[in-house]
C-alpha positions in Angstrom: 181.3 -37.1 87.8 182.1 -40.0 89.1 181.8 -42.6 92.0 185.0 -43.0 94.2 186.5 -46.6 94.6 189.7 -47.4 97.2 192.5 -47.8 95.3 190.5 -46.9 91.4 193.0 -44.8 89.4 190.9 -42.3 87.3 193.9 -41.4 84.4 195.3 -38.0 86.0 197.9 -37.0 84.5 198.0 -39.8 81.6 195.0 -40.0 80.5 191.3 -38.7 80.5 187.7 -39.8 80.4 189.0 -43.7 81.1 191.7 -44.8 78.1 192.1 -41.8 76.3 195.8 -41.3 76.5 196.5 -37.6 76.8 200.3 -37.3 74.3 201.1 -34.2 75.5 202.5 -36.3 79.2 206.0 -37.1 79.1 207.0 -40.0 79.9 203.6 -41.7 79.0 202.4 -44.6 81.7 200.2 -46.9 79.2 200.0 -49.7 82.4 198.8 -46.9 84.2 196.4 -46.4 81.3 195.3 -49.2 81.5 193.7 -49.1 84.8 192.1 -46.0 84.2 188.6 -45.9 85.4 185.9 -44.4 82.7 183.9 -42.0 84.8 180.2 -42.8 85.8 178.8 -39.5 84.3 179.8 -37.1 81.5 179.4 -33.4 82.3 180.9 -32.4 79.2 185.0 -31.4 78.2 186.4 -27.9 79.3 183.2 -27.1 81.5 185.8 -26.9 84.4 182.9 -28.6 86.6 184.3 -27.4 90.3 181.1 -26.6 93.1 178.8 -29.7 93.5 176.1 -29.9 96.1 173.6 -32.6 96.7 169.5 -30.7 96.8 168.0 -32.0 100.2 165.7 -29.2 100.2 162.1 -28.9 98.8 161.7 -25.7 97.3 162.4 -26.9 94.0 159.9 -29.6 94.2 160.5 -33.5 93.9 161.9 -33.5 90.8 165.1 -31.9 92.4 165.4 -34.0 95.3 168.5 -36.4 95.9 170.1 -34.8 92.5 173.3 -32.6 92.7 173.7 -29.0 91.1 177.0 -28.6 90.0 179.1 -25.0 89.2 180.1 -25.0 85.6 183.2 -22.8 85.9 183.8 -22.6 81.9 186.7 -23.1 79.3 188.7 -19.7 78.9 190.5 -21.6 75.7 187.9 -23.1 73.7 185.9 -22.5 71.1 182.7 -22.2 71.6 182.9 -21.6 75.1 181.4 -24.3 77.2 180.1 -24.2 80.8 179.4 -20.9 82.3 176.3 -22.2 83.7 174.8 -24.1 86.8 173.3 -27.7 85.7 171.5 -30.0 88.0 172.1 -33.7 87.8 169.1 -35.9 88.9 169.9 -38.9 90.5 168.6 -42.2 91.3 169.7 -44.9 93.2 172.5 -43.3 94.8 173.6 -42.6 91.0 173.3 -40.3 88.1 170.1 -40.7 85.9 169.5 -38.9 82.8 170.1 -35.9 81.3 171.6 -32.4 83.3 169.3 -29.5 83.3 170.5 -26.0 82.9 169.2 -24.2 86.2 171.3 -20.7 85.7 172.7 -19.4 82.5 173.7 -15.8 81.0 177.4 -15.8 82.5 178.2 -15.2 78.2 177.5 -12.1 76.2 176.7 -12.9 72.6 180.3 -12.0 71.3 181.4 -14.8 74.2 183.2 -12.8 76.6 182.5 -14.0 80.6 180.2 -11.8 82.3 180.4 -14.4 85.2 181.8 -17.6 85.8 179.5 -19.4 88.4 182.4 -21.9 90.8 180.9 -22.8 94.3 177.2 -24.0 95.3 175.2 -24.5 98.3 172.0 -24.6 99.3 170.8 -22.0 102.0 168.7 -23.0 105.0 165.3 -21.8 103.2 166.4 -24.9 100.1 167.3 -22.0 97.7 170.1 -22.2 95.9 174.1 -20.1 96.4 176.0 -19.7 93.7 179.4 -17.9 93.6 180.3 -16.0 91.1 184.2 -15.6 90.6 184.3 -12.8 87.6 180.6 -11.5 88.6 182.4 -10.9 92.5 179.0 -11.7 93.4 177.0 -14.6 95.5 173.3 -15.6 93.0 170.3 -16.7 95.2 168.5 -19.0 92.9 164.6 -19.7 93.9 162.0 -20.9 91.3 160.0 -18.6 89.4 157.1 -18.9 91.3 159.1 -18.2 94.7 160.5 -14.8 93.5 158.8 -12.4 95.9 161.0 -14.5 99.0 163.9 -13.7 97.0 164.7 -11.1 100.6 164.8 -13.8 102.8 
């Protein structure tokens, strides 16, 4: 996760995570390389991070507001598997600030195999959270514990 700066190259195709030159990409561009902007925030390799969405809401109390949940898609071809879950971010200043938070887990069974993959999020008019579920075929409506019985709404 990362800030966006006019003209910033972030490594795509040659390298990843800043410097780190990827070998398999022929011909390799090490000027290019060079340039390559280290990413403000680390959401971890193969979690396939794809649905972000800033919380303005309040439902999930203060703690939650200004941060972003983001979609963990998953790896399909590592081992162990890693995302299949929704994390939040907080945020402070405008910026990323401290450590993600699982908010919605269980897309694995305990041999690994995807019982969901969580991609897209939004957050409904009521501040609850939407997650789609691309393997699941199904859209999550995510409310804290103690808000369960307006899980209708």
């Amino acid at each position: 996760m990362t800030s966006v700066r006019e003209g910033g190259f972030y490594g795509w195709p040659y390298s990843y995570y800043g410097q780190h030159v990827d070998e398999r990409v022929k011909p390799q561009r090490p000027n290019l390389v060079e340039k390559a902007i280290v990413p403000d925030y680390a959401l971890g390799p193969h979690t396939a991070s794809l649905g972000l969405t800033f919380y303005e809401g309040t439902l999930f109390g203060p703690e939650f507001s200004k941060g972003a949940f983001v979609g963990q898609h998953g790896s399909w071809n590592r081992e162990p598997r890693s995302g299949y879950k929704v994390i939040f971010v907080p945020f402070a200043n405008g910026k990323p600030s401290g450590s993600p938070r699982d908010i919605l887990t269980g897309f694995l069974s305990e041999n690994g195999e995807a019982l969901g993959r969580p991609v897209g999020v939004a957050v409904d008019k009521n501040g609850a959270l939407l997650v789609a579920d691309d393997v699941g075929n199904k859209i999550w409506r995510v409310v804290p514990a103690d808000q369960t019985s307006d899980a209708g709404q």
